[in-house]
Steps between C-alpha positions, in 0.01 A plus 500: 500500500199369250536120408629497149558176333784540174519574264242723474516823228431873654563763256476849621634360849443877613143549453416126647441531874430172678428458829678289765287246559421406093542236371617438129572163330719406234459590105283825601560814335429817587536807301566829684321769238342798708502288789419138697389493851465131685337507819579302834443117483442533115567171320586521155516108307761387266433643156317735534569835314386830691525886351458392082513839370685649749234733660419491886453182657390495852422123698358610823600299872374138500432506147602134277585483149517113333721332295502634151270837566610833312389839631550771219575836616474656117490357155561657148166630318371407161536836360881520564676414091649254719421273773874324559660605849815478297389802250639837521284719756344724237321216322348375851173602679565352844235572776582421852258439801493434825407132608432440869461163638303579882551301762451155558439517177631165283558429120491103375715345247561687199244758560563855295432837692449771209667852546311712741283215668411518854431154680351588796559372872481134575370454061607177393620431130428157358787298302510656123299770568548881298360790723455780310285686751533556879368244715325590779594374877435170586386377144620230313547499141561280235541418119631718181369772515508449893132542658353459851442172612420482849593670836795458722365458861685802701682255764698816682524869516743689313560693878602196688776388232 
């Protein structure tokens, strides 16, 4: 059984797969949409918000998400005559991705993954950052809009977990 601290908020409990060895911490909500799939030893911080949109959300073995961080899985568009979750369907434009977190990858505090991002294996996030394009393994990234700012040195192989 995954580590989950309460109270945390799932919504779609059936499309939200999470494996054994997770761990979740309190105030973290997940929402179910077309689907959430956590990885082994995943590590998700208090606060943090994962599947805005409710697209695809996928946070692959090893990877760590920080306190605060929000991964959106979809988001309403502009040229919808409205943009509130809360209007009827017909007046909406929602476009849903999927988002993959790779392995080892991790997210810092309050970070924002954009729908349809891919950070790549081992990519680390800084604090506050908004990724609106796929980060490439090993790289970290940083600011608003997030950029590269260095390299992450590759301390393992993804083969030997």
């Amino acid at each position: 059984m995954p580590e989950i601290y309460e109270p945390v908020i799932i919504l779609k409990q059936d499309m939200v797969k999470i494996a054994d060895t997770a761990r979740i911490d309190s105030f973290v909500k997940i929402e179910g949409g077309q689907g959430v799939n956590i990885g082994e030893y995943v590590h998700i911080c208090s606060f943090a918000h994962i599947n805005i949109g409710s697209g695809n959300v996928i946070l692959e073995d090893y990877s760590g998400v920080s306190s605060g961080a929000k991964i959106l899985g979809g988001s309403n568009k502009s040229d919808g005559k409205s943009m509130s979750a809360a209007a009827p369907a017909h007046m909406q434009v929602v476009e849903r991705k999927t988002t993959l977190l790779r392995e080892y990858a991790f997210l810092g505090v309050n970070s924002v993954v954009m729908p349809g991002v891919t950070i790549g294996i081992g990519a680390v996030i800084g604090a506050g950052a908004v990724v609106t394009n796929d980060v490439p393994d090993y790289e970290i990234w940083a600011g608003v809009p997030a950029k590269k700012i260095g390299d992450r040195k590759q301390a393992h192989s993804t083969k030997n977990k």
